[in-house]
MIFI-156322 format. One record per residue (C-alpha): residue number from 1; residue in three letters; chain; x, y, z. Coordinates in Angstrom, 3 decimals. Layout:
BEGIN
<voro i="NUM" aa="ALA" ch="A" px="X" py="Y" pz="Z"/>
...
END
This chain:
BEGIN
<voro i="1" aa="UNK" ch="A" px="0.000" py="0.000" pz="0.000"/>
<voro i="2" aa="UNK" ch="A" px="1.574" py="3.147" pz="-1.380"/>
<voro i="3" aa="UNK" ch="A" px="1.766" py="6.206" pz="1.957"/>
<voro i="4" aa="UNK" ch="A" px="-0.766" py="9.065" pz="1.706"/>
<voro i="5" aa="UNK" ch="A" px="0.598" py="12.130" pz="-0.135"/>
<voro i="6" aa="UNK" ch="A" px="-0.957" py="14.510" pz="2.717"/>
<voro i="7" aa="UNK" ch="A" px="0.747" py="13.359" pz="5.524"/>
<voro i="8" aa="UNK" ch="A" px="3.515" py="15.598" pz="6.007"/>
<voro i="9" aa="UNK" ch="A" px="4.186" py="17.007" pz="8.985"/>
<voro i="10" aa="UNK" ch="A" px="6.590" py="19.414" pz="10.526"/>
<voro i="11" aa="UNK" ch="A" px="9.234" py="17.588" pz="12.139"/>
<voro i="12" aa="UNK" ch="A" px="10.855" py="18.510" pz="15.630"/>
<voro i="13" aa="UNK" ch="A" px="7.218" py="20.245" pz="16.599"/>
<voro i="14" aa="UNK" ch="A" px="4.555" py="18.728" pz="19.267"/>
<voro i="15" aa="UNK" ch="A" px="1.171" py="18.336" pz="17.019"/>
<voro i="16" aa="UNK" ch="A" px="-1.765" py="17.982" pz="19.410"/>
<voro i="17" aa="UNK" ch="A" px="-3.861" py="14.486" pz="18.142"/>
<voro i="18" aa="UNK" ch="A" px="-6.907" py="14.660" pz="20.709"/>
<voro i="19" aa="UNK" ch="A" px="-6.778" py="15.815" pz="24.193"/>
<voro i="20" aa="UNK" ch="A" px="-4.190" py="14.180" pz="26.006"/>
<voro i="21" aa="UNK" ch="A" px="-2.293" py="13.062" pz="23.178"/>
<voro i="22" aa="UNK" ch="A" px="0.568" py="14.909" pz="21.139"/>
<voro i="23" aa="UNK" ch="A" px="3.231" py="13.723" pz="18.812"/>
<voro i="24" aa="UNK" ch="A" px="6.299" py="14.142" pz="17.884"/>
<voro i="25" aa="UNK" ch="A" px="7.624" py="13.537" pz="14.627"/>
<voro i="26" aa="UNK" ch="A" px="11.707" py="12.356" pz="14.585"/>
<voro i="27" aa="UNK" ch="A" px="14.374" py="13.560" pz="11.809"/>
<voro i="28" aa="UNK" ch="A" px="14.979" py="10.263" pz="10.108"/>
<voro i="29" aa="UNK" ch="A" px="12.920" py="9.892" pz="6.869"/>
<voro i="30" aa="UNK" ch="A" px="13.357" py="6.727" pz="5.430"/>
<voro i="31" aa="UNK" ch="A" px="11.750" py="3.825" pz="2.924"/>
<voro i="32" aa="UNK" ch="A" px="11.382" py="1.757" pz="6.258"/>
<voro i="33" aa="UNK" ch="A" px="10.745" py="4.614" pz="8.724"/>
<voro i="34" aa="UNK" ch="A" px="8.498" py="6.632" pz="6.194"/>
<voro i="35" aa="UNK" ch="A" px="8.627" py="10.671" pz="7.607"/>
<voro i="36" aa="UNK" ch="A" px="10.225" py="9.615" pz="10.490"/>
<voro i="37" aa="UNK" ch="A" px="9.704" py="8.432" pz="14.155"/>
<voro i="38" aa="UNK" ch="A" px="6.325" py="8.855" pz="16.047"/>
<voro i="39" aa="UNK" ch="A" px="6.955" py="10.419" pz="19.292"/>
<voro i="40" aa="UNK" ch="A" px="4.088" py="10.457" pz="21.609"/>
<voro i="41" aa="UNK" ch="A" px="3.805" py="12.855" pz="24.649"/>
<voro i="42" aa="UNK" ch="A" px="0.343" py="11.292" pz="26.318"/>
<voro i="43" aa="UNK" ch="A" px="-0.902" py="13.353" pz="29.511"/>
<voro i="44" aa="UNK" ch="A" px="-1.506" py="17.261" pz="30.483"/>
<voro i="45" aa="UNK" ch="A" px="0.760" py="17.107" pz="33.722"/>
<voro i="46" aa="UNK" ch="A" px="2.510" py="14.240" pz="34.193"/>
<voro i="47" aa="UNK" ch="A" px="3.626" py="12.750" pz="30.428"/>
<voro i="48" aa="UNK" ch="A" px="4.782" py="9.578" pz="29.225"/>
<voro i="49" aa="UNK" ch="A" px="6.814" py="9.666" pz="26.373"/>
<voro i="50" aa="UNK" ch="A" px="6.104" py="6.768" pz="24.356"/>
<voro i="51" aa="UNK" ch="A" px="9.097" py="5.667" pz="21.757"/>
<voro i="52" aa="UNK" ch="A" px="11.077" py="8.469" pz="22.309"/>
<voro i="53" aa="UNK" ch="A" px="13.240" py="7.569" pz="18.861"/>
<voro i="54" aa="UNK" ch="A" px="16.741" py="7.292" pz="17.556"/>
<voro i="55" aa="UNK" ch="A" px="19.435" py="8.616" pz="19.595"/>
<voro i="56" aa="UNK" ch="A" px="19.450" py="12.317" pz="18.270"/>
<voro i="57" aa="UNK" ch="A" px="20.090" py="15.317" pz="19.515"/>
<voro i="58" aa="UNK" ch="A" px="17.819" py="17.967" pz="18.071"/>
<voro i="59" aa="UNK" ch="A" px="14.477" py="15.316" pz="18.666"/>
<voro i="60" aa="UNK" ch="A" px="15.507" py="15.020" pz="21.937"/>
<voro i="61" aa="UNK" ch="A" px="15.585" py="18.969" pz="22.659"/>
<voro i="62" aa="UNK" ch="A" px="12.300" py="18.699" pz="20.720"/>
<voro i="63" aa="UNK" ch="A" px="10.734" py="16.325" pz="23.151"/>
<voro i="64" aa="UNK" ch="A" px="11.732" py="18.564" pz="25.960"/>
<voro i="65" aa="UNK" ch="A" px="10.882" py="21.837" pz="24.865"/>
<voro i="66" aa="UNK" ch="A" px="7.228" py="20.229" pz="24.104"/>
<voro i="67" aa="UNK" ch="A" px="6.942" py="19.814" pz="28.358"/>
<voro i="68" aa="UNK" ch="A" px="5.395" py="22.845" pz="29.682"/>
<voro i="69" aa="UNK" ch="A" px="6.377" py="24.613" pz="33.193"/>
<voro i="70" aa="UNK" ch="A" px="3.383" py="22.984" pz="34.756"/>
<voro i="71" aa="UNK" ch="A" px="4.785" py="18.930" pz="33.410"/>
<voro i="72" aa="UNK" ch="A" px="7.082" py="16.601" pz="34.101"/>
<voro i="73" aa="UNK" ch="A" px="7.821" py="13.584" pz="32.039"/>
<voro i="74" aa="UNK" ch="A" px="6.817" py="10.838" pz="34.709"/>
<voro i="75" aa="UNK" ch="A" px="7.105" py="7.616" pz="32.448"/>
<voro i="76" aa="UNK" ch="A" px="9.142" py="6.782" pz="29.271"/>
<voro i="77" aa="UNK" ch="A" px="7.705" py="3.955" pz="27.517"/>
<voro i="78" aa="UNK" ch="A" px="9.767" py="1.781" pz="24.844"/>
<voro i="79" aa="UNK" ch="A" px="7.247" py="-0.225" pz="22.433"/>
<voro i="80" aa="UNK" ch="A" px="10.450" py="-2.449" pz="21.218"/>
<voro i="81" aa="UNK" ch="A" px="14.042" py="-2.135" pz="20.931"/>
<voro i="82" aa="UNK" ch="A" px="14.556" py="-1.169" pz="17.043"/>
<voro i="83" aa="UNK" ch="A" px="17.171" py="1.978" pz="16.178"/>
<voro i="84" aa="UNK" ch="A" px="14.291" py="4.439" pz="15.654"/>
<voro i="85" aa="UNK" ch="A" px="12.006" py="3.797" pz="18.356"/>
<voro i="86" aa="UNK" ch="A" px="14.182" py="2.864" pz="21.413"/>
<voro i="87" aa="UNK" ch="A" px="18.049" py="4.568" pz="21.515"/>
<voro i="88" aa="UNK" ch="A" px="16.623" py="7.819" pz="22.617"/>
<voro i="89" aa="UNK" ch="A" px="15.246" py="6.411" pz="26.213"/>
<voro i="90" aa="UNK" ch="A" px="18.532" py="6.360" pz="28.088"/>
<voro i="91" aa="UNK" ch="A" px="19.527" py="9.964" pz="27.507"/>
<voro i="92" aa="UNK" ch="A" px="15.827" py="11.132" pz="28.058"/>
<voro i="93" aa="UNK" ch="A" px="15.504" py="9.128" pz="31.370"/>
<voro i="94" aa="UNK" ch="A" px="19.089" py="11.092" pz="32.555"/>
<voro i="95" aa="UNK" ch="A" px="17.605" py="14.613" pz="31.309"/>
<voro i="96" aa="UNK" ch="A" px="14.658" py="13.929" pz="33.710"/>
<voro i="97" aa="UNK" ch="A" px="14.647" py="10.968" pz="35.591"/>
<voro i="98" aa="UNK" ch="A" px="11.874" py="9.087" pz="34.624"/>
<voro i="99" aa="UNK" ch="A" px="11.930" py="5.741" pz="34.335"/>
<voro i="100" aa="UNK" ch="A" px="12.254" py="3.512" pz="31.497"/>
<voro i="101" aa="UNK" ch="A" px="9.419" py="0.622" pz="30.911"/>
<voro i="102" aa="UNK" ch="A" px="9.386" py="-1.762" pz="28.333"/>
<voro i="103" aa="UNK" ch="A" px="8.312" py="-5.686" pz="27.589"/>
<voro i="104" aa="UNK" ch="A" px="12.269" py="-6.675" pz="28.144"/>
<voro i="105" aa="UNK" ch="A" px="15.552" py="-6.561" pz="26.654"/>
<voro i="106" aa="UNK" ch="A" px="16.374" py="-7.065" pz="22.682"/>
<voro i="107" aa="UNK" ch="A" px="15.969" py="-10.536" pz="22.737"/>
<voro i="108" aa="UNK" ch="A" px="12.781" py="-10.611" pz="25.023"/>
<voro i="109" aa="UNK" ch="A" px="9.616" py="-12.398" pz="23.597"/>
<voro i="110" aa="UNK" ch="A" px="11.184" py="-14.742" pz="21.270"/>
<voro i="111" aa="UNK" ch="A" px="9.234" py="-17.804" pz="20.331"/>
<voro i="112" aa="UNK" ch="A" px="11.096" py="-21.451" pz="20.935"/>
<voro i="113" aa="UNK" ch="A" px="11.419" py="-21.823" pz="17.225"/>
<voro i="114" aa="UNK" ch="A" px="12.845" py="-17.964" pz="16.867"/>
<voro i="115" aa="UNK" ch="A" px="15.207" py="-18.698" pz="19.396"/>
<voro i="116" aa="UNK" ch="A" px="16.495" py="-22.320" pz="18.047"/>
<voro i="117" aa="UNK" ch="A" px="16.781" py="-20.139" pz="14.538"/>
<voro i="118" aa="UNK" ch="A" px="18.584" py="-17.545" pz="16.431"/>
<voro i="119" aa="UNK" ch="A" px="21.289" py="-19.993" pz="18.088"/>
<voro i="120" aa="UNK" ch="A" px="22.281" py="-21.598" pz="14.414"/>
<voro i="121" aa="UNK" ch="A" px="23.121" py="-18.030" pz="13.455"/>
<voro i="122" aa="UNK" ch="A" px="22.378" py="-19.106" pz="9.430"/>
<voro i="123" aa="UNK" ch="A" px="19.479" py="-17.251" pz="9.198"/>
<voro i="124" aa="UNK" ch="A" px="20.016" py="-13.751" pz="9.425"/>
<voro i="125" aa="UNK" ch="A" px="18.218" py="-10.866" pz="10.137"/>
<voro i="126" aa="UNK" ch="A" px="18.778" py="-8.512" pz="12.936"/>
<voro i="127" aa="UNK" ch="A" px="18.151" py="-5.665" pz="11.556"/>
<voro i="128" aa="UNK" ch="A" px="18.412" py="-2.552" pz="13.258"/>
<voro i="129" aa="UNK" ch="A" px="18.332" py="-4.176" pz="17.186"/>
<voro i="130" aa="UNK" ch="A" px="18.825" py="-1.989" pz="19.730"/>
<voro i="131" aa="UNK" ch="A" px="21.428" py="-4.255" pz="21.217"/>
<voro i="132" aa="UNK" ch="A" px="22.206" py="-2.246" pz="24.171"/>
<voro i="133" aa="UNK" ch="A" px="18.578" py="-1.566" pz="24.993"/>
<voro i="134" aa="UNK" ch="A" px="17.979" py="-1.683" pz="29.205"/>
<voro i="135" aa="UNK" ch="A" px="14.754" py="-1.310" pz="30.632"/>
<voro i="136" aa="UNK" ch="A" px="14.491" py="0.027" pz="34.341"/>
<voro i="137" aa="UNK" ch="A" px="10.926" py="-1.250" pz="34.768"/>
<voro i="138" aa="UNK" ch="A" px="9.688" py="-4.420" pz="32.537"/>
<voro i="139" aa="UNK" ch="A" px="6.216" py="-4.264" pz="31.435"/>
<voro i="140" aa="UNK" ch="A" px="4.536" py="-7.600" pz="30.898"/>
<voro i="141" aa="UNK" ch="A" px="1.631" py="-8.629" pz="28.774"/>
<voro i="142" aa="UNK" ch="A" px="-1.621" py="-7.006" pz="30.419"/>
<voro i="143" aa="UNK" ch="A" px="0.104" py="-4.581" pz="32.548"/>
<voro i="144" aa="UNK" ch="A" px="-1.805" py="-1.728" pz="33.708"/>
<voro i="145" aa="UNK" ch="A" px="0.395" py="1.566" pz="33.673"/>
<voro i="146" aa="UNK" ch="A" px="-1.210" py="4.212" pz="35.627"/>
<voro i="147" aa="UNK" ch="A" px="-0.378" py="8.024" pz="34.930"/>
<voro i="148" aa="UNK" ch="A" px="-1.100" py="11.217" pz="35.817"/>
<voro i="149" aa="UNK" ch="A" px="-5.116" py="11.445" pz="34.465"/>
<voro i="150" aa="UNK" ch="A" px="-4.264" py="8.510" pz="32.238"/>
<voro i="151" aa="UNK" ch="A" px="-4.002" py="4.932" pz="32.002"/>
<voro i="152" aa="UNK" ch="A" px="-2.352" py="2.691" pz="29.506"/>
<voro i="153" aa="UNK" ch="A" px="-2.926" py="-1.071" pz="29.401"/>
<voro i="154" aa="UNK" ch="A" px="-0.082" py="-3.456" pz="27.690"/>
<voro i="155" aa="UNK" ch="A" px="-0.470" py="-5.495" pz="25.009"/>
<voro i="156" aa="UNK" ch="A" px="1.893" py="-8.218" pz="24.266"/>
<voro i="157" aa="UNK" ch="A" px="2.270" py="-8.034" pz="20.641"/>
<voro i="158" aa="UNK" ch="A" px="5.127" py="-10.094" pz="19.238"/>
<voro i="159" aa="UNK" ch="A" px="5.620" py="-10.792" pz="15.259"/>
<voro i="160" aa="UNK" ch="A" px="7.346" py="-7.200" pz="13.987"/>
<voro i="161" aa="UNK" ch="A" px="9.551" py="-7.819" pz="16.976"/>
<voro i="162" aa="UNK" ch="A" px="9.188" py="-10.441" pz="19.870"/>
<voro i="163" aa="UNK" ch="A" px="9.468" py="-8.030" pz="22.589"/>
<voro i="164" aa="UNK" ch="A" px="7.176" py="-5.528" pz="20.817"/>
<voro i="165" aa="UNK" ch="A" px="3.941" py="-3.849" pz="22.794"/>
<voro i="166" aa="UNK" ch="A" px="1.065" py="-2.351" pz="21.532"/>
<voro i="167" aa="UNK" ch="A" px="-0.457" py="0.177" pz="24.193"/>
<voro i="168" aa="UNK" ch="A" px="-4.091" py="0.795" pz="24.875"/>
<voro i="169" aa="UNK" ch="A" px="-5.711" py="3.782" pz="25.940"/>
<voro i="170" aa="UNK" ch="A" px="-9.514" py="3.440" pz="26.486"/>
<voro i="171" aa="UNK" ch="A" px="-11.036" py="2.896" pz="23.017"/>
<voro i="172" aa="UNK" ch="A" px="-7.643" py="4.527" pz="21.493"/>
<voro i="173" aa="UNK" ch="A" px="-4.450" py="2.001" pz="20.793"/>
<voro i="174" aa="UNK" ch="A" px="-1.098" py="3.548" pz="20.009"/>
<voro i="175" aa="UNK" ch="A" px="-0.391" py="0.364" pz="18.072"/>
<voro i="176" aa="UNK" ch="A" px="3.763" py="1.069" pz="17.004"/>
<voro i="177" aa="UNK" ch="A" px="5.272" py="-0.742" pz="14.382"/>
<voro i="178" aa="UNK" ch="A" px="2.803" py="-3.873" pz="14.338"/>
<voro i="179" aa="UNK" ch="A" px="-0.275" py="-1.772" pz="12.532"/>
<voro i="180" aa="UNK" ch="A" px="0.428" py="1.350" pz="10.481"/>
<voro i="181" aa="UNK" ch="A" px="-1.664" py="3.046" pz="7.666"/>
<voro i="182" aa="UNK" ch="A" px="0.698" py="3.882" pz="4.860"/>
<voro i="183" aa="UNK" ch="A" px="2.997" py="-0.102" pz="4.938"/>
<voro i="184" aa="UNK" ch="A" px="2.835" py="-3.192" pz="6.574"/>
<voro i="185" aa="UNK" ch="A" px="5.193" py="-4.204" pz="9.276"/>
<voro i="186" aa="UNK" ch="A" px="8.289" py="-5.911" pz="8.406"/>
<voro i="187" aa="UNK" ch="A" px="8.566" py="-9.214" pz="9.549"/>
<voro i="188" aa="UNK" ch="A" px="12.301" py="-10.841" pz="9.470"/>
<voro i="189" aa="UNK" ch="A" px="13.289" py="-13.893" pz="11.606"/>
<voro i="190" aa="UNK" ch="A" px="14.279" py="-14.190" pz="13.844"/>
<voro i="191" aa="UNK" ch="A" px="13.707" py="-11.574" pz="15.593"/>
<voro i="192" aa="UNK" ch="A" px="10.367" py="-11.627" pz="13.526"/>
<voro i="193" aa="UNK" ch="A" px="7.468" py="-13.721" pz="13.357"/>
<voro i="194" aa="UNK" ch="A" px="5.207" py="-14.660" pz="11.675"/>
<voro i="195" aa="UNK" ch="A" px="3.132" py="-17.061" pz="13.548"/>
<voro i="196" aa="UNK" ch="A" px="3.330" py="-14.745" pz="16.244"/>
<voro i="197" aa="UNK" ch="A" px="2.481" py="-11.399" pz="14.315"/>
<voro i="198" aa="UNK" ch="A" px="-0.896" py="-13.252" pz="12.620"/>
<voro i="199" aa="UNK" ch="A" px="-2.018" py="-14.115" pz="16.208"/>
<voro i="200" aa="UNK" ch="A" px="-1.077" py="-10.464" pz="17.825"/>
<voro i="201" aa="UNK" ch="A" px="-3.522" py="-9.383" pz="14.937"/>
<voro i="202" aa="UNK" ch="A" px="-6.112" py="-11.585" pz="16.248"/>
<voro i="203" aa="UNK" ch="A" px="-5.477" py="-10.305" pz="19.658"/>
<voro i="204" aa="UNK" ch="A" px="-6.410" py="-6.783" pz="18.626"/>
<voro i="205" aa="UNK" ch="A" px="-9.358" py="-7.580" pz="16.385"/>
<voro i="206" aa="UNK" ch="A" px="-11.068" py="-8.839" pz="19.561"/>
<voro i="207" aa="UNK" ch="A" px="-11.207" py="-5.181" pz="20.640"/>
<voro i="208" aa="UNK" ch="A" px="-13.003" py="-2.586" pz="19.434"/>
<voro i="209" aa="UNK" ch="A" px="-11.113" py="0.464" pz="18.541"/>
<voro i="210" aa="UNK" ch="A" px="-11.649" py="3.903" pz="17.465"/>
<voro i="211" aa="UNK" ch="A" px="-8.254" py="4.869" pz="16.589"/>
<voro i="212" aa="UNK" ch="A" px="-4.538" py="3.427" pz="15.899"/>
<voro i="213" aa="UNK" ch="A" px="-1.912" py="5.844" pz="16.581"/>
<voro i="214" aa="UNK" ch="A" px="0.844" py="4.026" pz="14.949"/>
<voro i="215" aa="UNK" ch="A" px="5.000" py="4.527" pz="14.803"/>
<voro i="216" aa="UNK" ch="A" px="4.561" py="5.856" pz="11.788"/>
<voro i="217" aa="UNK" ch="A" px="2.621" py="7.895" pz="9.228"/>
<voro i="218" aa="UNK" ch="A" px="-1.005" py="9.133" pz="9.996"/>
<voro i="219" aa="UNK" ch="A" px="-3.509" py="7.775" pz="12.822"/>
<voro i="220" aa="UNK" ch="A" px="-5.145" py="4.646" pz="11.317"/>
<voro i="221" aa="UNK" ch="A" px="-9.061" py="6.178" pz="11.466"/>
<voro i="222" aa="UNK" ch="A" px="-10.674" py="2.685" pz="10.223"/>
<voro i="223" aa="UNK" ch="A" px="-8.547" py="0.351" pz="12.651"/>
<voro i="224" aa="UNK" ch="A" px="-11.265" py="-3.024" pz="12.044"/>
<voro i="225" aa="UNK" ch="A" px="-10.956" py="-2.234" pz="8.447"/>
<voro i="226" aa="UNK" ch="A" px="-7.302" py="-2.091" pz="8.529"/>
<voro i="227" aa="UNK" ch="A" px="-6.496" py="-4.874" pz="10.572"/>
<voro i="228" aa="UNK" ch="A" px="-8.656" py="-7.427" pz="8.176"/>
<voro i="229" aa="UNK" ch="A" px="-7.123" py="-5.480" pz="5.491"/>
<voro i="230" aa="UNK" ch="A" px="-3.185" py="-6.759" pz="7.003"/>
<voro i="231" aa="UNK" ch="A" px="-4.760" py="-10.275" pz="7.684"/>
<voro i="232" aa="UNK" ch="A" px="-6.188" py="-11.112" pz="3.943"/>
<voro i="233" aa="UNK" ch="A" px="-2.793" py="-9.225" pz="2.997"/>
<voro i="234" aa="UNK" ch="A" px="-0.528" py="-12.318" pz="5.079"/>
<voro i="235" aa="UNK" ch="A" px="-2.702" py="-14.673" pz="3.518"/>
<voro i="236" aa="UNK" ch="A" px="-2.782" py="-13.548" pz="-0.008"/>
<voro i="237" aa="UNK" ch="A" px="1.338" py="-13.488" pz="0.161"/>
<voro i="238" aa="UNK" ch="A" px="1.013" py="-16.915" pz="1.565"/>
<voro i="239" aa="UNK" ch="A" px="-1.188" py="-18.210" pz="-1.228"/>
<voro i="240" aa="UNK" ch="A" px="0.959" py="-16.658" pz="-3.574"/>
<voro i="241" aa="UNK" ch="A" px="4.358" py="-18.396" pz="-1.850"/>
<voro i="242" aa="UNK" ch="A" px="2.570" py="-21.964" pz="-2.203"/>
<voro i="243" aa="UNK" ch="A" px="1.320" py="-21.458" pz="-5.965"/>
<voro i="244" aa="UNK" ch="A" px="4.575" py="-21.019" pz="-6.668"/>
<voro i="245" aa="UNK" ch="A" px="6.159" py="-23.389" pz="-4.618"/>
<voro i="246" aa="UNK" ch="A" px="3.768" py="-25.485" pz="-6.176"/>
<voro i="247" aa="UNK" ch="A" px="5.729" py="-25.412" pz="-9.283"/>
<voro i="248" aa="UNK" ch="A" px="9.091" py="-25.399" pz="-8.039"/>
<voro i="249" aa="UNK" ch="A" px="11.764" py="-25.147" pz="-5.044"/>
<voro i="250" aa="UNK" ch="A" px="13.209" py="-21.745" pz="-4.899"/>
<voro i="251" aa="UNK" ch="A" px="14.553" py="-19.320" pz="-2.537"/>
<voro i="252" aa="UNK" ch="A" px="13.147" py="-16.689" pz="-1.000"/>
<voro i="253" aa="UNK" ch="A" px="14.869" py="-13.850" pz="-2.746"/>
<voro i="254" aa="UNK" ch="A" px="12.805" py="-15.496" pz="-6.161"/>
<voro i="255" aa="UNK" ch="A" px="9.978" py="-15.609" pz="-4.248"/>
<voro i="256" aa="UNK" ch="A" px="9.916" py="-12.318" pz="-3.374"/>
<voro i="257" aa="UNK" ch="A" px="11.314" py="-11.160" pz="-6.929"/>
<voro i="258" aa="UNK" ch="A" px="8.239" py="-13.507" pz="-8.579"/>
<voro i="259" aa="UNK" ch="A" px="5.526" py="-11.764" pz="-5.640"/>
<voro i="260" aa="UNK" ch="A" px="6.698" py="-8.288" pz="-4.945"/>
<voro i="261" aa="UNK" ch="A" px="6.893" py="-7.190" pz="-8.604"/>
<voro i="262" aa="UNK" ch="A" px="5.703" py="-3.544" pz="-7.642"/>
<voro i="263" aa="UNK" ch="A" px="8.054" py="-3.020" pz="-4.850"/>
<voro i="264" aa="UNK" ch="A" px="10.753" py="-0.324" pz="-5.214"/>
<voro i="265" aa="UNK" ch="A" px="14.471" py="-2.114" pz="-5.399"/>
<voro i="266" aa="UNK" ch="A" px="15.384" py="-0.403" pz="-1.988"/>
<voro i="267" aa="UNK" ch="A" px="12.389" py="-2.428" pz="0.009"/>
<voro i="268" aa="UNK" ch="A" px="12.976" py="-5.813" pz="-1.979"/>
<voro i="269" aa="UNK" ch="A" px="15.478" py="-6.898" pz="0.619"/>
<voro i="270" aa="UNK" ch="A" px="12.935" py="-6.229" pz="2.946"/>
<voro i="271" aa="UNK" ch="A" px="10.291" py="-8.061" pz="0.393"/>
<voro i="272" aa="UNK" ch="A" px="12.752" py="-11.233" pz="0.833"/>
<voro i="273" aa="UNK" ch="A" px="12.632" py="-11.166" pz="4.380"/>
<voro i="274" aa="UNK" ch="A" px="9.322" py="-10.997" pz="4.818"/>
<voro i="275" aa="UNK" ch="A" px="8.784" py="-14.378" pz="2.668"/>
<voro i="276" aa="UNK" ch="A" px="11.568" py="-16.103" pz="4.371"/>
<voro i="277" aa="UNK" ch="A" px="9.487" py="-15.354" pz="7.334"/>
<voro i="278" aa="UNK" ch="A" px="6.423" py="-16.990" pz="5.602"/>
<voro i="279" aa="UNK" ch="A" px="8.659" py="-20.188" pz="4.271"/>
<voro i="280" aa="UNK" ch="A" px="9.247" py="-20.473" pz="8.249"/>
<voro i="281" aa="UNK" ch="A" px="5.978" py="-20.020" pz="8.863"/>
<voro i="282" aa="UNK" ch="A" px="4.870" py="-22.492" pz="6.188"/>
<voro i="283" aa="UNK" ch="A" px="7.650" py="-25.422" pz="8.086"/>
<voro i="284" aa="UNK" ch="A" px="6.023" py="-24.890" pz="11.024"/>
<voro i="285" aa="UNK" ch="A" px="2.449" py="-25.428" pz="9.860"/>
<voro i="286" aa="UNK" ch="A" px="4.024" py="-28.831" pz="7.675"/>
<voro i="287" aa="UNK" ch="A" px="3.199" py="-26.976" pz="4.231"/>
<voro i="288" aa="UNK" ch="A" px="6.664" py="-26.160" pz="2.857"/>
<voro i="289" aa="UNK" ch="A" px="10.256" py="-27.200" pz="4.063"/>
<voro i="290" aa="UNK" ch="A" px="13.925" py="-26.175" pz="3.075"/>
<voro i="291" aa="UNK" ch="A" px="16.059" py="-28.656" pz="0.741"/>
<voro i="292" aa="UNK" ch="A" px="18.691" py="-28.991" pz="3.537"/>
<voro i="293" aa="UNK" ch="A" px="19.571" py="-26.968" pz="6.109"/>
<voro i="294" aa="UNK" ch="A" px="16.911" py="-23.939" pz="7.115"/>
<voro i="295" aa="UNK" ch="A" px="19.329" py="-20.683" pz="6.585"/>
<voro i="296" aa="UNK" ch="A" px="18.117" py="-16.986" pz="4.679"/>
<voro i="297" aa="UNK" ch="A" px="19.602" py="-18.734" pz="1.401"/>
<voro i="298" aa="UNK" ch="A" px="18.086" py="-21.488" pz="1.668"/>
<voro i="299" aa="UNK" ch="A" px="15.945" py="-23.338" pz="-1.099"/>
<voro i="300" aa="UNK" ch="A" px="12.067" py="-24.396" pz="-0.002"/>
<voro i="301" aa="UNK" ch="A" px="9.680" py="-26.817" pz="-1.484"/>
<voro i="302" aa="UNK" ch="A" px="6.112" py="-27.365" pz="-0.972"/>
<voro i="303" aa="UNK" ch="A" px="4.803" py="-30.403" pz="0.888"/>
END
């Protein structure tokens, strides 16, 4: 799904959302990051900052200029450990001592079969961990966080990222990386999952929301609509994976050469990922295997 050409916001400024609720866009424009970095300031005294962003100076003199004389930052919360969401929370928490909450470290939330994939180190992936990522306080699944006037509830959402949360607030859900508007989440073992990212969907469609406030682009205003949208979306790739497997072992990189024929050269290594995490996927569920040994070069066939 190509981004909306009318979201573009000023970077660096506090936008109010609704009340309660401002963000923060970060400098780092990218193909995978889109404008850059949600940062959300949630609260009208006491604030939690929610992904406070890459380490960078100027968003971080941002995110403190946007705190009024009456407010304190009182909570920094880290929806998972990538580069652009998580560097930022160290230096924030020294500026203003606040403390740091977040599902767990890097490597938090893996599933068995992530980690086995992990320890044979043939797979790849990896990208963009936060390796050095420390949480003071860890937040687990169904955690209520209580603010000043506001309340978030956790949400264990692994798939994008094993350790990843999404965060509700009343009918609202500021839902990260795992639901956005203008792309789908990448998905790379093993630090993502598929298995898992098809069931945190399914976790959220038993809600009913008004709003996703995602990591970024534009609030997702149709959140049923887009969350059935993502679900047909994983199964349409996977239908597409077996009809071609179907005729054929191959790799993912043909796979996703064969599949993502509309995808700009600078995501296809991301295309590839994402159907090496549906060829793992598919081994787990008995419908595909690798000709060999399972590693990110590895050729499938269908079973």
């Amino acid at each position: 799904m190509m981004p909306p050409d009318d979201f573009d916001p000023a970077i660096g400024v506090a936008e109010t959302l609704e009340p309660g609720l401002r963000r923060i866009v970060a400098p780092n424009p990218s193909p995978m990051t889109y404008r850059g970095t949600n940062t959300y300031l949630l609260g009208t005294r006491g604030l939690a900052v929610i992904d406070p962003g890459p380490e960078d100076q100027a968003h971080l003199e941002a995110i403190l200029s946007a705190v009024g004389p009456d407010q304190r930052i009182t909570h920094i919360i880290v929806t998972h450990t990538h580069l652009d969401h998580s560097p930022l929370a160290r230096p924030l928490a020294e500026r203003t001592g606040a403390p740091v909450l977040a599902f767990g470290g890097p490597h938090a939330g893996r599933s068995a079969v992530m980690e086995e994939l992990a320890r044979g180190e043939s797979v790849g992936g990896g990208e963009g961990i936060d390796t050095k990522f420390v949480c003071d306080i860890e937040v687990p699944d169904g955690t209520r966080i209580d603010g000043d006037g506001w309340t978030l509830d956790a949400i264990h959402t692994p798939g994008h990222i094993g350790n990843h949360l999404c965060l509700g607030w009343g009918d609202a859900c500021l839902t990260a990386d795992h639901v956005m508007g203008w792309a789908t989440s990448l998905v790379s073992p093993p630090d993502g999952d598929l298995t898992d990212f098809m069931a945190s969907c399914a976790r959220l469609q038993a809600r009913d929301w008004r709003v996703f406030y995602p990591g970024h682009g534009a609030p997702v205003t149709k959140p049923a609509a887009r969350l059935d949208w993502l679900v047909d979306h994983r199964l349409s790739r996977e239908a597409s994976i077996l009809h071609h497997l179907s005729q054929g072992p191959a790799t993912a990189a043909a796979l996703a050469a064969a599949i993502y024929t509309e995808t700009p050269p600078a995501l296809q290594g991301a295309a590839t990922r994402n159907v090496l995490a549906h060829l793992v996927d598919l081994t787990g569920k008995g419908r595909a295997a690798p000709v060999g040994k399972l590693t990110a070069t590895a050729t499938f066939k269908a079973l």
